[in-house]
C-alpha positions in Angstrom: 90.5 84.6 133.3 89.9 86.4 130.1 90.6 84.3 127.0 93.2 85.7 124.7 92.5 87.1 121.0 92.8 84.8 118.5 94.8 86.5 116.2 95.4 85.2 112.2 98.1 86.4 110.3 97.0 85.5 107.0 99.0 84.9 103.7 102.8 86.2 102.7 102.6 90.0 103.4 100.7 89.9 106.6 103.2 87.3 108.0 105.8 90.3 107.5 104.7 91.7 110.4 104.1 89.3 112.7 107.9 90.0 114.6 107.9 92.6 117.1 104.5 92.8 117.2 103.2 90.9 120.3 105.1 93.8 122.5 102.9 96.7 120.6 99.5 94.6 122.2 97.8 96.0 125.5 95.9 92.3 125.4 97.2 89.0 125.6 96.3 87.6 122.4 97.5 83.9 120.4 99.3 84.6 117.1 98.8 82.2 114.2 100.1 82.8 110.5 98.7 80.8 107.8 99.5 80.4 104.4 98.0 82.1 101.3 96.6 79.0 100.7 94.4 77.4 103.2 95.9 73.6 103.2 94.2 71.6 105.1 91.1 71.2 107.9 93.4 72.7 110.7 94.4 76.0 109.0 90.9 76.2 107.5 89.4 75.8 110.9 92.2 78.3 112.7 91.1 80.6 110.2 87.1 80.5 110.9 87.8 80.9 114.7 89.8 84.1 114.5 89.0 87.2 116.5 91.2 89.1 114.1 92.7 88.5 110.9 95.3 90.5 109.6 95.3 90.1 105.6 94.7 91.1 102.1 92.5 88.9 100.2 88.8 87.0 101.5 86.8 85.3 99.0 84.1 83.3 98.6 86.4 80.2 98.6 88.0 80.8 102.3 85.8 79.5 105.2 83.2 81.8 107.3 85.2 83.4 110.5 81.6 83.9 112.2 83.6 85.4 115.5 85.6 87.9 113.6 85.7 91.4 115.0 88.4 92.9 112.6 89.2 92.4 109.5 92.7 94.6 109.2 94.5 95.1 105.9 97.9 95.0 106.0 97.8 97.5 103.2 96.3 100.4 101.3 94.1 99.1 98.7 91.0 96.7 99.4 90.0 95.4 95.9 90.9 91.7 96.9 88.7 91.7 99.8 85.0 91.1 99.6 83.5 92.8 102.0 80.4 91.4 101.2 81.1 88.3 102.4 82.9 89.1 106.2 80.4 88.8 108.8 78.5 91.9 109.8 80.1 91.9 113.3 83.6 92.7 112.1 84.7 96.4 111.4 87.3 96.3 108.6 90.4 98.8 108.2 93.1 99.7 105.9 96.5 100.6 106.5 99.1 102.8 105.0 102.4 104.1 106.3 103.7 103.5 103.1 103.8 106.9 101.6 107.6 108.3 102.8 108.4 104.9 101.3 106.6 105.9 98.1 108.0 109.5 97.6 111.5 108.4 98.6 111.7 105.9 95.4 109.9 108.5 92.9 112.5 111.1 94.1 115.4 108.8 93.4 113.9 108.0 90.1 113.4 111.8 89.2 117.1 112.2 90.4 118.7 109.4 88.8 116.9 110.4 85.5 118.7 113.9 85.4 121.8 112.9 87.6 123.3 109.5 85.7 125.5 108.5 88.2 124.7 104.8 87.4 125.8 105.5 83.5 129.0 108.0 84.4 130.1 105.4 87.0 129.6 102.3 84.0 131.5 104.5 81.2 134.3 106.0 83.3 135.3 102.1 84.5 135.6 101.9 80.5 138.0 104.7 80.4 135.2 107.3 79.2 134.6 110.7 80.8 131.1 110.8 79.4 130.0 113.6 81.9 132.9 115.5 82.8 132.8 119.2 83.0 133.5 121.9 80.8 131.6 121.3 77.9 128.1 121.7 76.9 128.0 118.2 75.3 128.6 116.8 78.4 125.7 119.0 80.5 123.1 116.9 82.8 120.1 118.1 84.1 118.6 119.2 87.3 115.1 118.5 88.6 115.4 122.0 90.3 112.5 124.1 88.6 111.5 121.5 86.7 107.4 121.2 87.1 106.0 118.0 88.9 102.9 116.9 87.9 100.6 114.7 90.8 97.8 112.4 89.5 96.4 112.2 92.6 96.8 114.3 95.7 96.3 111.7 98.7 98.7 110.3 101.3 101.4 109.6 98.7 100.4 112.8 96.7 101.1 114.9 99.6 104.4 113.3 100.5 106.0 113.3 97.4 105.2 117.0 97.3 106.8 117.9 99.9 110.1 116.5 98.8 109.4 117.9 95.4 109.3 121.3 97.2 113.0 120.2 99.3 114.1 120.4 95.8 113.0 123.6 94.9 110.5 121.7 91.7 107.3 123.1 91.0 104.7 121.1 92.0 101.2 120.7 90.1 97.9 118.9 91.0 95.2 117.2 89.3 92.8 115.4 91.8 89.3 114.5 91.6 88.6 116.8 94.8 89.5 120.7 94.7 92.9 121.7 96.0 94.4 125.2 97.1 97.5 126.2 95.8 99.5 126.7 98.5 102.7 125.7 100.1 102.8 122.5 98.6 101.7 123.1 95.6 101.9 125.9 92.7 98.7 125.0 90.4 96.1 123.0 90.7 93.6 121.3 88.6 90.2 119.4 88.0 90.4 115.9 86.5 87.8 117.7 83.5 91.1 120.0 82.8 93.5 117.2 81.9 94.9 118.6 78.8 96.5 121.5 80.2 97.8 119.5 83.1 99.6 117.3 80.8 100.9 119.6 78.8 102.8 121.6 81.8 104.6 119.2 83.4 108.1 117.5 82.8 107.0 114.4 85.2 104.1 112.9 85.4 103.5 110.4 88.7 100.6 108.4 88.9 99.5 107.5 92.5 95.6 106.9 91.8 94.3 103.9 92.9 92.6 101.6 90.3 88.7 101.9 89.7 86.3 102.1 86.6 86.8 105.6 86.4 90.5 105.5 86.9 91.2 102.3 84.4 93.1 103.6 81.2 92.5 107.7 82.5 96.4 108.4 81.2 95.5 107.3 78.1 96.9 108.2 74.0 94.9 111.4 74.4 97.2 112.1 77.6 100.5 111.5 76.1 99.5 113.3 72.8 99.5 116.5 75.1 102.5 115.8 77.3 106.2 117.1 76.6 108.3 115.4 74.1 110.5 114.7 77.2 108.2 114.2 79.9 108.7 111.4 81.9 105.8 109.6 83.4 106.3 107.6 87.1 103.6 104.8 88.1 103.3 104.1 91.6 99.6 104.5 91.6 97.8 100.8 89.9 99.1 99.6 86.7 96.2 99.7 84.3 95.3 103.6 85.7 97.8 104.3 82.6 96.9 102.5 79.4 99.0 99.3 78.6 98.7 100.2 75.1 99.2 103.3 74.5 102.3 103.4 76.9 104.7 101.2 75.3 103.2 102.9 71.9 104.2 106.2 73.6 107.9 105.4 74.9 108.4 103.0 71.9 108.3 106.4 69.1 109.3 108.4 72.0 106.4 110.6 71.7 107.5 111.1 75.5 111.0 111.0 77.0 110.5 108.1 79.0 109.0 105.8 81.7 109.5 105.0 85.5 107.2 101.5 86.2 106.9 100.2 89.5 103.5 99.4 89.3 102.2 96.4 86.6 99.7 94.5 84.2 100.4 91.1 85.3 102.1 89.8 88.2 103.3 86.1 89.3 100.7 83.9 90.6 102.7 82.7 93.7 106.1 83.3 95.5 108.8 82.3 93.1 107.4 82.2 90.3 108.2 84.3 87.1 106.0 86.1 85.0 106.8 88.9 82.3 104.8 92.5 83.8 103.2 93.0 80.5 102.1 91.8 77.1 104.4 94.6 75.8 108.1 94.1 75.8 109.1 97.1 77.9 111.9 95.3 78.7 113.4 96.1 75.1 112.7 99.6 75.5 116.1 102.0 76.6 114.0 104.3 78.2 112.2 102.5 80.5 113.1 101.9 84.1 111.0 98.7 85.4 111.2 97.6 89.2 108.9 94.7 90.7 106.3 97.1 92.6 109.2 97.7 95.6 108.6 101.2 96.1 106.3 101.4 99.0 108.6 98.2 100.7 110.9 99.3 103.0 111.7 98.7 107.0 110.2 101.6 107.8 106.7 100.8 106.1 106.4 97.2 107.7 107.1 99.1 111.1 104.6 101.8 110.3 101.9 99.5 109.4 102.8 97.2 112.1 102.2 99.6 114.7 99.3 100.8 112.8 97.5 97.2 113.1 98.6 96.3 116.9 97.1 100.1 117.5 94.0 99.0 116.0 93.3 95.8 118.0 94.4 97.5 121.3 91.5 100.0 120.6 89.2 97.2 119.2 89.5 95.6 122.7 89.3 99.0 124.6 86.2 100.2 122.6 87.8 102.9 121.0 87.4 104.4 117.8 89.4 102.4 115.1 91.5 104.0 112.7 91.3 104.1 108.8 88.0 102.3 108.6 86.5 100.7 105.3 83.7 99.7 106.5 81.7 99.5 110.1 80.6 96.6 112.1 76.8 96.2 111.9 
């Protein structure tokens, strides 16, 4: 009888996708989620004996799982896993699914910016037709023709583009790899051409991921050749944009104003509190801050769900893996 995969669902996140996901498997398999924190012998040791573990961080201070195979990421990024230390018998992937999620919430923002429904619904319960037609005092904008800048022309790039184009924006690129104009997209540039990138658009949304040659790129020098109204939209890593010179920028409006999903500092555990940056943002009026939700919907968790049970249903068939990181040796 063949013994079933030892399966570890490690930490918060991964345990979000632990429902449904037994019926996805071709393989019987045992399903075990552990904490963040590994709390005693028993999880420590459940942890070292998995086949697979499903997760986002692996450290020096986590035991060895010597009979790992795959080491999946329930996510995108990969920065809190050291691959150096998973045994050379375990392939490790990433995951995504998470880009619809992604270019759903920067649309919204981009709308609700120009469309105040939020502010005409708080004023008119005061008795104040703040936006009613007929007079040009009253005008909102549109994002139709407005021009779209893309920091970053990846899975979330390309999504968001192609809403952009639904409403009839024009769409610019700068990405570290050359990119036709096309469909999708109206003008492209290199990251050496910055400046004029800047300088063109009327948003600006960050979706880089965070490395030493992304760390502070949209920096003073950036928002010294943007728009007096641009708007600028993080989804990509926090500290891609400079702390800085961002709340220096919004705070003597150099730029029109910010859309943060994406942080500096973030709470150690679950439930805990913790103020996203050094910089009161919070005091700013032009500023919209969420908790880095965008990407966390139903439909991600179900993407990346079926994603991960793919991925161990070809481990066990010998089948090519998808979105690997890094091979099995």
């Amino acid at each position: 009888m063949t013994k079933p995969l030892r399966i570890v669902f490690h930490g918060r996140n991964a345990a979000s996708f632990v429902d449904g996901f037994e019926p996805l498997l071709n393989v019987g398999a045992e399903l075990e989620i552990l904490p963040d924190d590994l709390a005693d012998d028993a999880q420590r040791a459940a942890f070292a004996q998995a086949d697979v573990i499903v997760g986002n961080r692996f450290d020096a201070a986590m035991p060895a799982p010597d009979r790992l195979r795959l080491y999946q990421v329930c996510a995108t990024g990969y920065d809190g896993v050291d691959l150096s230390l998973l045994p050379a018998s375990a392939v490790v992937c990433n995951c995504f699914g998470h880009e619809p999620a992604i270019a759903e919430y920067v649309m919204a923002g981009l709308l609700s910016h120009q469309v105040r429904l939020v502010d005409a619904d708080r004023r008119l319960r005061q008795g104040e037709w703040a936006y009613r037609a007929g007079s040009p005092a009253t005008v909102h904008g549109e994002i139709a023709g407005k021009v779209l800048g893309l920091l970053g022309f990846g899975h979330i790039g390309k999504a968001i583009a192609r809403k952009a184009k639904a409403f009839d924006m024009l769409v610019h690129v700068a990405n570290r790899s050359p990119v036709e104009p096309g469909d999708l997209v109206d003008r492209s540039h290199r990251l050496e051409a910055l400046p004029d990138f800047y300088a063109a658009v009327d948003f600006l949304v960050v979706s880089l991921p965070l490395s030493e040659d992304t760390r502070s790129l949209v920096d003073d020098r950036a928002f010294g050749h943007m728009k007096a109204g641009a708007v600028l939209v993080n989804v990509g890593r926090g500290p891609v944009v400079d702390e800085a010179a961002l709340f220096e920028a919004l705070s003597l409006r150099r730029i029109g104003g910010a859309i943060i999903d994406t942080w500096y500092r973030y709470p150690g555990a679950e439930g805990e509190t913790a103020s996203p940056s050094r910089f009161d943002f919070a005091g700013l009026s032009n500023v919209v801050m969420t908790p880095h939700m965008s990407g966390w919907t139903d439909g991600t968790i179900d993407r990346r769900r079926r994603t991960i049970a793919g991925n161990v249903n070809r481990l066990v068939a010998g089948e090519a893996l998808d979105n690997v990181v890094r091979a099995a040796r």
